[in-house]
C-alpha positions as CSV (number, residue, x, y, z in Angstrom):
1,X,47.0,37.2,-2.8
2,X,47.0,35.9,-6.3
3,X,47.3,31.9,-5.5
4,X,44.5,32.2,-2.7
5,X,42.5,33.7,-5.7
6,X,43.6,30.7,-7.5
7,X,42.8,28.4,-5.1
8,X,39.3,29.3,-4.6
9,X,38.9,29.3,-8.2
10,X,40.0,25.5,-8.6
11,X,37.6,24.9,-5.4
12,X,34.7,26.3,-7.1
13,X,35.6,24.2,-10.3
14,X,36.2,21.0,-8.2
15,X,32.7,21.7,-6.6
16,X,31.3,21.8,-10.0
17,X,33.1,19.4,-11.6
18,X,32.6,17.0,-9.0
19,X,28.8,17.8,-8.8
20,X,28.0,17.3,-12.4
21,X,30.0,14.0,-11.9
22,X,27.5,12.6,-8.4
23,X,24.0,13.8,-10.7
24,X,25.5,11.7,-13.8
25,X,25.0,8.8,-10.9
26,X,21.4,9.7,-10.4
27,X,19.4,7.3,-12.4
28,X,15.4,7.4,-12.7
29,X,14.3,9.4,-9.7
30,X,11.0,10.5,-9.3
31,X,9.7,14.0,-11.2
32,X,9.6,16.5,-8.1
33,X,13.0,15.0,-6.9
34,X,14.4,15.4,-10.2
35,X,13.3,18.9,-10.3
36,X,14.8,19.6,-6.9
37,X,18.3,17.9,-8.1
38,X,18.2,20.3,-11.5
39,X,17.3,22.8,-9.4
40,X,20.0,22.6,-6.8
41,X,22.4,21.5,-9.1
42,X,22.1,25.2,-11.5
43,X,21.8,27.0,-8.4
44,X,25.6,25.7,-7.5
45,X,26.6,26.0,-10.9
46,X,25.4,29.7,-11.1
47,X,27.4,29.9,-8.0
48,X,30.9,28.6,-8.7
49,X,31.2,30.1,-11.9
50,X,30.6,33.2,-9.7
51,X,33.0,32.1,-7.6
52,X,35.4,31.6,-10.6
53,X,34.9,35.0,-12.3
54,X,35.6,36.2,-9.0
55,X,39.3,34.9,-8.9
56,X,39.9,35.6,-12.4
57,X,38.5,39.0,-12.7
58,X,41.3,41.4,-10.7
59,X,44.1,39.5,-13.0
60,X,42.2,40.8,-15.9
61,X,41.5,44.2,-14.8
62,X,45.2,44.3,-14.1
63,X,45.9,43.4,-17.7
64,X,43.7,45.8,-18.9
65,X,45.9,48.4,-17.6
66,X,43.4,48.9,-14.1
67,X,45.9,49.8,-11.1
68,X,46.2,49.7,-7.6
69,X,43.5,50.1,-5.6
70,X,41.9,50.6,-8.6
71,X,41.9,46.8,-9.8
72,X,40.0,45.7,-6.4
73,X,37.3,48.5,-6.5
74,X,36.7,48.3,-10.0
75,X,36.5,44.0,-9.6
76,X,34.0,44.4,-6.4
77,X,32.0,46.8,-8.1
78,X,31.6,44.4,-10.9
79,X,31.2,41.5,-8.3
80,X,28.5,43.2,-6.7
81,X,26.1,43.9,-9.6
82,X,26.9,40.3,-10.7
83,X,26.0,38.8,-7.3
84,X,23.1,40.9,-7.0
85,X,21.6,39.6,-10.0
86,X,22.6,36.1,-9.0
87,X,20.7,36.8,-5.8
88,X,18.0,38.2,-7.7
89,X,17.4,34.9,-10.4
90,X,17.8,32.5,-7.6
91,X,15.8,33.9,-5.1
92,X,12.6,34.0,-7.5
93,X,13.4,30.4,-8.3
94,X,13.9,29.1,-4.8
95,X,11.0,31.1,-3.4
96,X,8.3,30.6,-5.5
97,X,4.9,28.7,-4.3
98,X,5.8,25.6,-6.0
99,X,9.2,24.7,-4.3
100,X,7.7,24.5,-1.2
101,X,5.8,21.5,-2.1
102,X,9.0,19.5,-3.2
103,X,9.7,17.3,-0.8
104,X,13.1,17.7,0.5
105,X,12.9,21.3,-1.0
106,X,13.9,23.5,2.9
107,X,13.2,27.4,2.9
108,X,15.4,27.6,5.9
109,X,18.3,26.2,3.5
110,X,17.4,28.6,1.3
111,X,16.9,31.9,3.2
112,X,20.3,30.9,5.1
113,X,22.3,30.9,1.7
114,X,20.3,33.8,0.2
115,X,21.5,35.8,3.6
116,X,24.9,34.5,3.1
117,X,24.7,35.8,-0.8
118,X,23.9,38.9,0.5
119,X,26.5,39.7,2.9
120,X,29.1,38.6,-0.4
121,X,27.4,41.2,-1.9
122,X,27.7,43.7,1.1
123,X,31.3,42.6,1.7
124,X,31.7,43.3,-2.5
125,X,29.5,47.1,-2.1
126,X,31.6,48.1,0.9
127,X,34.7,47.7,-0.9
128,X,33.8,49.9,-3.6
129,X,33.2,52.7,-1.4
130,X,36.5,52.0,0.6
131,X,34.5,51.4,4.0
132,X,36.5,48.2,4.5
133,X,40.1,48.1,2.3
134,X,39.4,47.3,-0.7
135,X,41.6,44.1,-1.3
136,X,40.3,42.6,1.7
137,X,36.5,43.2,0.8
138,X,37.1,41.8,-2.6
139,X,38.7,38.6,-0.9
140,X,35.9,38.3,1.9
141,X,33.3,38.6,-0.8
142,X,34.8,35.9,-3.3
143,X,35.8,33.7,0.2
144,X,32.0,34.2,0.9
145,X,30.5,32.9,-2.0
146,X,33.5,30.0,-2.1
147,X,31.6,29.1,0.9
148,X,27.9,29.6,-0.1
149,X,28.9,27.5,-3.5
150,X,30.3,24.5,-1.1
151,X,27.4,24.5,0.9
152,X,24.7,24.4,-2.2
153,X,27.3,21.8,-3.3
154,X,26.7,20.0,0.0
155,X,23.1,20.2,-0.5
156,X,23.3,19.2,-4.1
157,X,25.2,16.3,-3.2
158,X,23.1,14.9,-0.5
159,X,19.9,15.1,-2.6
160,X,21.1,13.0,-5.6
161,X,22.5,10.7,-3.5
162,X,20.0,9.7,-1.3
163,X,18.1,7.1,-1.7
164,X,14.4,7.1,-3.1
165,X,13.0,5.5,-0.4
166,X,14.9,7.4,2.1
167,X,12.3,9.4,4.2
168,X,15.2,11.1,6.8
């Protein structure tokens, strides 16, 4: 279980990584699509350091003496409340009055991964109160929000790279 932890942890770095790397490409674009790439771009950040804590955090628990079942209750309880206030800053970004007049800006994206945010956080809640197992929980959650982080990468992506005179 430990090197698919690691591996979604180097995924959600490489989605960062490489993201920081496609806006450092984006030279001089207007003011509300420049708002709409920082915006994107801290929402996936937010998201795959997430994503990263959430690979690393069982190991550390384990370290700290946490055992058992114990290590993935403890890490999904901490995993929820963290998600939850993930959730919580990027839904009163992304659904404010204002982003709906960026162009390119789509609610639809954004309700979809807020949904998608939430069941992580479900998937994270139920494994603290042993509903589901609470290794397999953990993983769902953090496989979850691997996938929510690749699609605001996705998104992120295809905004700075599009062309300013693009209208599809």
């Amino acid at each position: 279980m430990s090197d698919y932890l690691i591996l979604i942890c180097e995924l959600a770095a490489a989605f960062a990584g490489f993201t920081a790397i496609v806006s450092a490409l984006d030279s001089g674009s207007d003011t509300p699509r420049r708002y709409l790439i920082a915006y994107r771009l801290r929402q996936m950040l937010e998201l795959s350091l997430l994503t990263i804590a959430g690979g690393v955090l069982p190991y550390l628990l384990g370290q700290l003496g946490v055992g058992g079942e114990g290590v993935w209750r403890v890490a999904a309880g901490i995993m929820a409340a963290s998600g939850l206030l993930v959730l919580r800053m990027q839904a009163s970004r992304g659904l404010r009055e204002e982003m709906r007049r960026v162009p390119d800006y789509s609610l639809k994206m954004a309700l979809l991964l807020l949904f998608l945010g939430l069941a992580t956080v479900l998937s994270f809640a139920l494994s603290v109160v042993a509903v589901i197992g609470p290794q397999p929980g953990y993983v769902l959650g953090v496989t979850i929000l691997l996938a929510v982080a690749g699609l605001q990468f996705l998104r992120t992506c295809t905004t700075i790279l599009r062309l300013p005179d693009d209208q599809s």
